[in-house]
N, C-alpha and C positions, 0 to 999 in steps of 0.2 A: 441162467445164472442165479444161486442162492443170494439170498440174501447177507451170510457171513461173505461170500466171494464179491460181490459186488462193494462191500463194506474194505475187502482185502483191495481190492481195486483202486479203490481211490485214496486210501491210504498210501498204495503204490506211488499212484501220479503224487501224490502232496510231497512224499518223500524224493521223487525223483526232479518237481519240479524245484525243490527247495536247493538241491543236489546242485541243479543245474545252472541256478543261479546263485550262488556261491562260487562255482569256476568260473564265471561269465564274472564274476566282481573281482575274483582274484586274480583272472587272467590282464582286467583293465587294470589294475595293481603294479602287475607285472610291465604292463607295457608303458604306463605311469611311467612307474620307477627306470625304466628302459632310458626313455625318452628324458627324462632329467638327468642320468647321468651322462646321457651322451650329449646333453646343451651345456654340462660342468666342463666335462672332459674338453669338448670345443672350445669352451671359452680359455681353459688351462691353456692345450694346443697353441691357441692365437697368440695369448701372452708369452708363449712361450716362443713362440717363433718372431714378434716382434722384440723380443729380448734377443734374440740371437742375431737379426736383423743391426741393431742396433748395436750390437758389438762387431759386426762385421763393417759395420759404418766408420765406429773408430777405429780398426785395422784400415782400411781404405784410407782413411785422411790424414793416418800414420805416416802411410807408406807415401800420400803425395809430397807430407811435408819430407820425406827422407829425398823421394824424388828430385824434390826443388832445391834440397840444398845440396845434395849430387851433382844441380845442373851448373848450382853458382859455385863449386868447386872446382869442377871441367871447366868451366868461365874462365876464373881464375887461375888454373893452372895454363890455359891457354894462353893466357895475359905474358903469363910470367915467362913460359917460353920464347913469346913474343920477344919480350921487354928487359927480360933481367938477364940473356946467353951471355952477355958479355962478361970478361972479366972483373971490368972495374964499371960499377951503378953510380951515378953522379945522383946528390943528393936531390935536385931540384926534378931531374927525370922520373925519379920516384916518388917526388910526391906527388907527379903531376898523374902518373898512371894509377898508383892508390885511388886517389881522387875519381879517377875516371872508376874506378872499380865501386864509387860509393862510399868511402872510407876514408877519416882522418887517421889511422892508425893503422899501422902495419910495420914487422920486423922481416928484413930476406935474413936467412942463416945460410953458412958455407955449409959445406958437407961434415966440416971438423966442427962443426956449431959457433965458428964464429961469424959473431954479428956482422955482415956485408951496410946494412943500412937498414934506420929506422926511420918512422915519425911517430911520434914526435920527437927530433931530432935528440943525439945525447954526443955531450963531448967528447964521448971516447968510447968507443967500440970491443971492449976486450970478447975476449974468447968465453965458452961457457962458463969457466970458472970464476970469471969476473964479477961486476954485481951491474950488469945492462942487466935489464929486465926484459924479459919474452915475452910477447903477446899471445903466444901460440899455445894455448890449454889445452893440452891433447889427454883424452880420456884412454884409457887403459883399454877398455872394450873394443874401442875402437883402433887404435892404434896399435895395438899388440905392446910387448914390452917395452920397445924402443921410445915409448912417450911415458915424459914425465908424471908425475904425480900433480893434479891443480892444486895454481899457484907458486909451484915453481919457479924459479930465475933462470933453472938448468934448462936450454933449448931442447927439442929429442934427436935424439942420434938420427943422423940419413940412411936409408938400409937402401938397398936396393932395389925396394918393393915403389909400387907407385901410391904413397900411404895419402889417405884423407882423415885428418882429426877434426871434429867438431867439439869447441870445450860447452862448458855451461856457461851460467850467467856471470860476466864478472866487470866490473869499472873499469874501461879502459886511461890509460892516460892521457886523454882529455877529459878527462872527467864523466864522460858516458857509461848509458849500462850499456853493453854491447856482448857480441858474441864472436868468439873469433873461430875464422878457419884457415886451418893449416895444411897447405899442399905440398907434395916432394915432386919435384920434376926433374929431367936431366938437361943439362946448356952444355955449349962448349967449354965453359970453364969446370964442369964438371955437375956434382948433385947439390941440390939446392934445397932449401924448402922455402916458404911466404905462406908467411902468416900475419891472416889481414883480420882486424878488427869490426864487425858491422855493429851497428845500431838495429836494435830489433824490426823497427820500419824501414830502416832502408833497407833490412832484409826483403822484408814482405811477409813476414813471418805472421804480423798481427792481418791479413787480409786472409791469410789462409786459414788461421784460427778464425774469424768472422763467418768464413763460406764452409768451414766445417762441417755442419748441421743445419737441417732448412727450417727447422721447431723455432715458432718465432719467438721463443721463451726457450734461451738454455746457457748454459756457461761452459767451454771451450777455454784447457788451459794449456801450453806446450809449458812443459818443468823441466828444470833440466835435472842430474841426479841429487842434487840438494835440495829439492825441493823449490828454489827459485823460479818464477816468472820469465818464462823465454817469449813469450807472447799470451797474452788473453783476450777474449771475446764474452762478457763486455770488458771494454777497458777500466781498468783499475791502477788507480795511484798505489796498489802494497804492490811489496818486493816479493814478495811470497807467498804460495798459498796457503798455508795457513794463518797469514796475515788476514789476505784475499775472503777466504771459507773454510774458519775452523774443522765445521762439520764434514765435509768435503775431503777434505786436509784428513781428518781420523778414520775417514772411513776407507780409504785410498790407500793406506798404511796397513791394513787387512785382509784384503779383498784386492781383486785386477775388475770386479761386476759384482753389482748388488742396489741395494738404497742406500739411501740417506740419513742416518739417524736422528734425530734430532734435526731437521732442517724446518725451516718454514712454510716450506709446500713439500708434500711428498714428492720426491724425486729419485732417480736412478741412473747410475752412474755406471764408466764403461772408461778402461783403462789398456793405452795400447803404446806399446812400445813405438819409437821411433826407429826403424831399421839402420843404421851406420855409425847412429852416436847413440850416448846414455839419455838421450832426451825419454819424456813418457808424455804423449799427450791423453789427457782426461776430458771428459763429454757427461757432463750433466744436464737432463733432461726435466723438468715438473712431469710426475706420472699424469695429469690431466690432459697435458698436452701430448706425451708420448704414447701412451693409452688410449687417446679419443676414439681412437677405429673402433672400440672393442667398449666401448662405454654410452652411454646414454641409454638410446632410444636403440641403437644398437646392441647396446646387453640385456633391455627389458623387453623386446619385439620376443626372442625364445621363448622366454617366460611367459610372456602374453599370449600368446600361440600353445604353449602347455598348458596353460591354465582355458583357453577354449575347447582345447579337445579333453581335457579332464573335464568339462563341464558336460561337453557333449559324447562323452563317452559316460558319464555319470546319468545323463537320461539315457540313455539307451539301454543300459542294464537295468535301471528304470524301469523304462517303456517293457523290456524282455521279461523281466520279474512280471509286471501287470498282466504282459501275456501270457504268461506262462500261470498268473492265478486266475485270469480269465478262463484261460484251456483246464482246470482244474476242479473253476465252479461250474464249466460245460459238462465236466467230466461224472461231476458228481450228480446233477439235475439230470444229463441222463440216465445213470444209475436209479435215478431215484423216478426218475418216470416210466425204467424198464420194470423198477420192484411194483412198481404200480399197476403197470399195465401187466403184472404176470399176478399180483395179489389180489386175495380175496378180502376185500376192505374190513367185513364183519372180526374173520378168524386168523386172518393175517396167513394164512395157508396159500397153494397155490390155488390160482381158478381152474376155469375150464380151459381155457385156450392156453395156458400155461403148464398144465395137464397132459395136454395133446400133445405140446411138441418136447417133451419129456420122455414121453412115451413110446413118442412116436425114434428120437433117439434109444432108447432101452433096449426098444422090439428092433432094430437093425442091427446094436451090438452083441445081443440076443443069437440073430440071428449068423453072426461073423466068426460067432465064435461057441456055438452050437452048444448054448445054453437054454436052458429053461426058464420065462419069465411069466410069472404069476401075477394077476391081477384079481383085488376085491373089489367088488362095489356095493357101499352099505347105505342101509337105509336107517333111520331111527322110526321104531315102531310106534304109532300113536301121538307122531311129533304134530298133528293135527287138531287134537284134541286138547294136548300141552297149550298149544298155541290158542283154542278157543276159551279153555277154560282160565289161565293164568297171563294171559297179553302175549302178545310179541315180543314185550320186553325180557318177556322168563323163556320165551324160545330161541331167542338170538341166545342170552347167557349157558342154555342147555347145548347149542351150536358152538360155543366156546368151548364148555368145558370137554366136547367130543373132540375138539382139535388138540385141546391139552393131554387127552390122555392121549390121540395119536403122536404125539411129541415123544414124551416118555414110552411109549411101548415099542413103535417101530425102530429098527436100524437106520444107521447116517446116511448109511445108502440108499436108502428106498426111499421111492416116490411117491407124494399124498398129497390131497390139497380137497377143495369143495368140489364136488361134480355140478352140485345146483340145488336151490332147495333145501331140504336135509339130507341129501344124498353126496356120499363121499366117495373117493377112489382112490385106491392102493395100489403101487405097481412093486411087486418086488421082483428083482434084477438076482439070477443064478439061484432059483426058488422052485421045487417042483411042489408036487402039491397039496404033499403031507407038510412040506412046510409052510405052505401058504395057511392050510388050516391050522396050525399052530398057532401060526399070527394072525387070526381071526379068531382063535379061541380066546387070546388073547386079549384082545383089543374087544372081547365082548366081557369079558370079566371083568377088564379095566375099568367097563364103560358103569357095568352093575354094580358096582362099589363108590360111586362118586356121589358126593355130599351134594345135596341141592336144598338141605332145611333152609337155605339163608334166604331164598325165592320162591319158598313156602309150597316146593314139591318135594313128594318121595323122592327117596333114595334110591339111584340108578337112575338108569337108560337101558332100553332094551332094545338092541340092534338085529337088523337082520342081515347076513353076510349074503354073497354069490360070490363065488370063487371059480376060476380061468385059467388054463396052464398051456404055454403052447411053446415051442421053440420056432416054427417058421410059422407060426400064425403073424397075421398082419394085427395092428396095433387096434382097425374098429374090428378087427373080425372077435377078438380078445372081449374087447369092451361089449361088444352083441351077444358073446359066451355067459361071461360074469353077469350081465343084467340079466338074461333069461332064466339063471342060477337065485339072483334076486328077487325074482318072483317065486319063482317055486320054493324056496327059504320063507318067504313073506305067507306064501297058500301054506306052508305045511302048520302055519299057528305063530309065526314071528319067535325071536330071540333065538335064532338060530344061522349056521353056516352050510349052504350047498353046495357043492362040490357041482360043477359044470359039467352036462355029457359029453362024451365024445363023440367027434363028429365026425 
């Protein structure tokens, strides 16, 4: 290997290992960036499913409060099947059954809406049109058209369906907040309804707001559709929520899910209809508490685990880089101990044993491909005398400039370096042997023309050539031809080229 190829060589490796680790930094990049989106996206995901988790909680405790008050309407309409078939309700029987229902208040209505019996009792009973007052707030939603509008005096008409009205929040006539519900049943006197008065606790209403939600930090409200307090969790002296939780209150008016604006803890909120009445129960949560799964040590553990393996993927490409400049300055010191061990340290040409195995390639490909390859081997004439009369110093620079002119005279291709001493050697590759003596005519005119005033010798060098031409000669047998040549060059008077016999 020359020395530009050698020089090409590790140029190579420098570029390839640079290459190399560059995608080894980008790929850790990649896989970086991988790895954090998919700890974002996870964390998204989680919140995302305890948000949904968490509206599905208030659809569940919707639907128990619907459950419950379904169960205490079937209760009641039971009661009243019981209790009220007869045609004529003695006032004292009914309040005694009221009572047993939980209730100071309650109105039965005929089929035609007249008032059969109230409590709190009224002197006189007229028919809808009258001015008794009904207890029975029956919502529209619920009751279909035949229920009045809340607040009404008009009872709702009895239809043939088995109807359940539940109203909102409103003062009964004893002066409580209460809620009433209205049952239609059939007796033997015909279609009826009862509609009975509760108080929100004797409901049970404010135990099921309580059991709600298990977050030991939350607010649990049943509204009914004015916005009134049908029950809450914690309890509260206001009438209403936005009494209760302005913020709450405005953002509930927007949104059925979302946060809190303006609240004093961050919180999120979750809105779910009551199934049978206009009720709507609301579930606010502090995100600290509803989020904890997904927070602490739990949302920093990903990140701390990305930030080790970025660390320890950042020495590794590292460590890869170092090997890879390791394997590069290997790459190059052997380079540079092969140019060694093939150079001639003086002329920086090749040596002998770097000569040989040159050659010794040439003469096979030579051989392959049924070419002629020519070998010189020259002497400098009187390089002896150089040497005794002007030092070793002015021999070695005359050994120089003989390299330099073989720089400049020979082809890229051909082979040359020191044989030993002042004896050189030429291989030229597809060369018969007129043009071998070309290129020793050459390289001796070269040689007779070079300046050497500045080391205070004549001008020139006078070489003697032996010249060798073989196609299947072997590499020493060449090398045995051209020296034999060099001597009879050398006897016939020096500064000349001989042409090798044939043999």
């Amino acid at each position: 290997m020359t020395t530009a190829e050698s020089a090409h060589a590790v140029a190579l490796t420098h570029a390839r290992r640079s290459w190399t680790t560059a995608i080894a930094s980008a790929a850790l990049l990649i896989l970086l960036g991988t790895l954090a989106a998919a700890v974002v996206l996870s964390h998204k995901q989680s919140r995302s499913q305890i948000q949904s988790s968490f509206g599905l909680r208030g659809v569940a405790s919707a639907r128990f409060v619907s459950t419950y008050v379904d169960g205490q309407a079937n209760r009641q309409r039971d009661v009243a099947r019981r209790s009220f078939a007869t045609p004529r309700v003695s006032a004292d029987h009914f309040q005694l059954i009221v009572g047993a229902l939980g209730s100071g208040a309650a109105t039965l209505f005929a089929a035609d809406g007249h008032v059969l019996e109230a409590i709190p009792s009224h002197p006189a009973r007229p028919r809808a049109s009258g001015s008794a007052r009904s207890n029975a707030v029956v919502p529209a939603a619920h009751a279909g058209p035949t229920g009045p509008p809340p607040g009404s005096s008009r009872p709702p008409a009895i239809s043939g369906a088995e109807q359940v009205a539940v109203s909102g929040v409103h003062v009964a006539p004893n002066g409580d907040v209460a809620t009433a519900i209205a049952v239609a049943y059939s007796s033997a006197a015909g279609r009826r309804m009862l509609s009975v008065d509760y108080p929100a606790s004797a409901l049970g209403l404010q135990a099921l707001a309580e059991h709600a939600i298990s977050y030991p930090q939350h607010n649990v409200y049943i509204l009914d559709s004015a916005g009134r307090l049908v029950a809450a969790s914690p309890i509260t002296p206001a009438r209403t929520l936005a009494a209760a939780d302005p913020q709450l209150a405005s953002a509930i008016a927007s949104s059925s899910r979302g946060s809190v604006p303006g609240a004093h803890l961050a919180s999120t909120f979750t809105v779910a209809p009551v199934p049978g009445t206009a009720w709507r129960m609301v579930i606010a949560v502090p995100d600290g508490r509803l989020y904890a799964s997904i927070a602490g040590w739990t949302l920093l553990v990903p990140w701390l685990v990305l930030g080790l393996v970025s660390v320890l993927g950042a020495l590794l490409v590292a460590l890869f880089g170092r090997s890879m400049s390791d394997r590069a300055r290997l790459t190059k010191l052997s380079a540079a101990m092969r140019r060694t061990a093939q150079t001639d340290s003086l002329t920086g040409l090749y040596n002998r044993r770097a000569l040989t195995e040159q050659l010794t390639r040439a003469s096979a490909r030579a051989r392959r491909h049924e070419e002629p390859l020519s070998v010189l081997m020259i002497d400098l004439d009187r390089f002896k005398q150089t040497n005794d009369a002007f030092g070793h110093q002015a021999g070695d620079q005359v050994l120089c400039t003989i390299a330099e002119c073989m720089r400049d005279v020979l082809r890229i291709d051909d082979i040359y370096g020191r044989w030993g001493g002042d004896e050189f050697l030429v291989a030229l590759p597809v060369t018969d042997n007129a043009g071998a003596r070309v290129s020793a005519k050459r390289l001796r005119e070269a040689a007779g023309t070079v300046d050497l005033a500045g080391i205070g010798l004549p001008a020139g060098v006078a070489l003697s050539v032996g010249v060798a031409t073989g196609v299947h000669t072997t590499p020493i047998e060449l090398i045995r031809q051209a020296d034999l040549a060099l001597y009879r060059a050398k006897a016939a008077g020096h500064d000349a080229d001989v042409l090798a016999s044939r043999g």
